[in-house]
N, C-alpha and C positions, 0 to 999 in steps of 0.2 A: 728677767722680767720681759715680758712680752710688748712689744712698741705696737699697739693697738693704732691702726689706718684707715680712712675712710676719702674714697675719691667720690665726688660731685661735679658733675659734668654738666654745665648753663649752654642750652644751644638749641633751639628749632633746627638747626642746620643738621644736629647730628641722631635726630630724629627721624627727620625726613630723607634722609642717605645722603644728603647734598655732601656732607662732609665726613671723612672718616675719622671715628677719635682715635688720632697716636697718640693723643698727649696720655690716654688713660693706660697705655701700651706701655710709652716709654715713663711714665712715672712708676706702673708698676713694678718693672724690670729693675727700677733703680734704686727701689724702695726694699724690694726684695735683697738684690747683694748688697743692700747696708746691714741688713739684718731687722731692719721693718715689715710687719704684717699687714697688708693690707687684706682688708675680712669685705669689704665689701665696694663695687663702685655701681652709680646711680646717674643714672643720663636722666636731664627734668627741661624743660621747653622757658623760655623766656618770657615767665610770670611771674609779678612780685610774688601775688600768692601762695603758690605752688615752690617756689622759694622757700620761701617765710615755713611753708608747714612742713617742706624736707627737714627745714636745719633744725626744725624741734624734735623730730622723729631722730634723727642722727645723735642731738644730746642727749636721748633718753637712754642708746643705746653704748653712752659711754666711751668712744674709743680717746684714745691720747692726743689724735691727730687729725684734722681733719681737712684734705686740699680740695679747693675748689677749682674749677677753669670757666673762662668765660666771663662774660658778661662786665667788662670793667671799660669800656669805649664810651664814645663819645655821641652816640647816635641812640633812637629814642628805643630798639631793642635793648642795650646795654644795662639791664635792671640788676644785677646781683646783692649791688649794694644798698638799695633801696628793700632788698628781699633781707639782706642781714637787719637792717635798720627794725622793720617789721616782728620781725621772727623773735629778737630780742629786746622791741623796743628801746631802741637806742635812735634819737635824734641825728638826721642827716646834717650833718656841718661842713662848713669850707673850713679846711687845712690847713694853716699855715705850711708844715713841711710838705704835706703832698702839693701844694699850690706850688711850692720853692721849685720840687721837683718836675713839674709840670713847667712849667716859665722858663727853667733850665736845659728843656727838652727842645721847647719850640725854638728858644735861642738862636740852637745850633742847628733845626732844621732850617729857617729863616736865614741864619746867619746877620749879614748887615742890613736886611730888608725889614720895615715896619711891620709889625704882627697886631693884633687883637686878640686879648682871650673871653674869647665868644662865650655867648653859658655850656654849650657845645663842650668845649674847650673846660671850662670852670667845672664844669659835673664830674669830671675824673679828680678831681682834687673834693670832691665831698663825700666826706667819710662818715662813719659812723661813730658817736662817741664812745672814748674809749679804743678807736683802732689806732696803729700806728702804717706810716705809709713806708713803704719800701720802694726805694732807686728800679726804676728799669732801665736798664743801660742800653738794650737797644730799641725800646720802642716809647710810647708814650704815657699809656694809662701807667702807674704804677701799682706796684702789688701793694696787698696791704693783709696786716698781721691781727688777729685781737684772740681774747679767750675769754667764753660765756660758759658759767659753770664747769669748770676745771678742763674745759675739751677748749684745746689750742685748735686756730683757724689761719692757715696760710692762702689766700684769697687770690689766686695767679691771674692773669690773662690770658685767652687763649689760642694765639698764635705762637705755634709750638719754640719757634728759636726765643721769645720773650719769654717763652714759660721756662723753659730749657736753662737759661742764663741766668734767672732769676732763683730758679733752684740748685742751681749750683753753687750760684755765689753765700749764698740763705741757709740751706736747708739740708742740707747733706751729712755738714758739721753733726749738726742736731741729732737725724737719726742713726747716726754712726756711733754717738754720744750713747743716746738713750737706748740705743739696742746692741749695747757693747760685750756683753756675755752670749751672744747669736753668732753663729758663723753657718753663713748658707753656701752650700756646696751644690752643684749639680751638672751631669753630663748626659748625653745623647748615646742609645744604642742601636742603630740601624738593622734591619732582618727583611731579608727579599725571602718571595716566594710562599709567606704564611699569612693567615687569616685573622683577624684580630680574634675570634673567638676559639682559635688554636692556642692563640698565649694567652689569653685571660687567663688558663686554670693554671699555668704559671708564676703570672705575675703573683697569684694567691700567694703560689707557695713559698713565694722570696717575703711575701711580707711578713707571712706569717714567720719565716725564719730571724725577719731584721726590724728587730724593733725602728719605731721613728724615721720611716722611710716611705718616699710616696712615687709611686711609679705611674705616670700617666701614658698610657697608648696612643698611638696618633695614625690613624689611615692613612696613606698619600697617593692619589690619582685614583684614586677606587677599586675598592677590592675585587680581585679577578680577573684585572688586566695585566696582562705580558711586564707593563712597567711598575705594577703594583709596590709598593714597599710599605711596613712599620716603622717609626719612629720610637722608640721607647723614652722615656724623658724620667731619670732618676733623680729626686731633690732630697735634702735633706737639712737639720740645722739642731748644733750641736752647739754646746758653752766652749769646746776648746775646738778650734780648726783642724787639725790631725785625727779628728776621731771621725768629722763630718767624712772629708776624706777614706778615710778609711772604710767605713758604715757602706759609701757605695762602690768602694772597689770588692768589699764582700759580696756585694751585690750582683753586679756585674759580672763576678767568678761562677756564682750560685745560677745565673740566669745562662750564663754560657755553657755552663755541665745540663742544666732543663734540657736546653735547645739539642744537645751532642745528643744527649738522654732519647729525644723523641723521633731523631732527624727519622730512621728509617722508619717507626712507625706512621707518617706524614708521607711522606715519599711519593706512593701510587696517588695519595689523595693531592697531592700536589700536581701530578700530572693528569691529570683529571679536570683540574678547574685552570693553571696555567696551559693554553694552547698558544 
């Protein structure tokens, strides 16, 4: 079965370039060698409303999964959860465990110093009914979990080392669980000196030789300079691990006989555009 993914990314910051999203980088990457699909990610700006109408749009389309980042602070951007509240009509509440969690945190930030928990401070413990709150071991807000209409919501924060920890300790289990017949395999093929539209009518032909096989191109420093180089990038994802493997060392063979195949037809046209 296929572990259906969806990333939602809460930020004016990564809208406006102030901020770069790793978190949808290194979630994808992580999500992928568990053997999770993720099918789509969605950057939305820091409005309840525009919230609220993503997360309907995302359950119509059903995926298993769906991770958010952002928006879970204590400062008056921090809407995410006021945007679940809306979207599924669920009443904002103070927490008991997320409060426990919160109180816990500042604890040990304060340490033996008097603290207050400001509303500031109390907004990261109000949840939506129905959620449950999850530990952030290193920062504050904590994560929090719920499921509206059979699509589970893992609700992160997003300062990448708290999202990082919290998906690790959380969520990993899970997709490793539920995408247990997937095994994703993939390696890099490097090639100087050619054009990307030299190996397209190759790549065709490996695919078309190897079933379930996806080969992405990658330019590097721009075509036609002295340093120019391709990337080639072969994935793949099979029920047994020995066959993924396999499927692209065929690949790789098939793509290296291409390249021996055309080397001297390319040749002149190589010296031509490499000066």
């Amino acid at each position: 079965m296929i572990y259906k993914i969806e990333l939602l990314c809460i930020g004016n910051e990564l809208l406006i370039g102030k901020t770069l999203n790793t978190n949808a980088q290194w979630l994808s990457e992580k999500i992928t060698k568990l053997g999770g699909e993720v099918r789509r990610v969605t950057i939305i700006e820091d409005d309840v409303k525009t919230i609220a109408l993503t997360l309907k749009e995302i359950v119509r389309r059903k995926p298993n999964l769906v991770i958010t980042t952002g928006g879970l602070g204590p400062t008056f951007d921090d809407k995410t959860l006021q945007g679940f509240a809306k979207a599924f009509d669920r009443k904002l509440r103070l927490d008991e465990a997320a409060l426990k969690l919160v109180r816990s945190r500042y604890s040990k930030v304060f340490k033996s110093r008097r603290y207050e928990l400001t509303q500031p401070r109390l907004k990261m413990a109000m949840l939506p009914k129905g959620a449950k709150a999850i530990q952030n071991p290193v920062g504050t807000a904590p994560a929090v979990m719920l499921t509206n209409n059979n699509v589970d919501f893992l609700i992160l924060p997003g300062v990448p080392t708290e999202l990082k920890r919290i998906f690790n300790d959380n969520i990993t289990s899970l997709i490793r669980k539920k995408s247990a017949t997937s095994y994703f395999y993939e390696t890099s093929f490097r090639i100087n000196g050619l054009l990307e539209s030299q190996i397209a009518p190759l790549i065709d032909e490996v695919l078309e030789e190897i079933n379930q096989l996806y080969i992405k191109s990658h330019a590097q420093t721009g075509e036609g300079n002295k340093e120019a180089f391709l990337e080639l990038h072969f994935t793949t994802k099979s029920k047994k691990q020995k066959t993924s493997e396999n499927r692209i060392m065929q690949a790789l063979i098939l793509m290296t006989r291409l390249l021996s195949k055309h080397k001297i037809e390319w040749m002149n046209l190589n010296r031509d555009i490499i000066k």
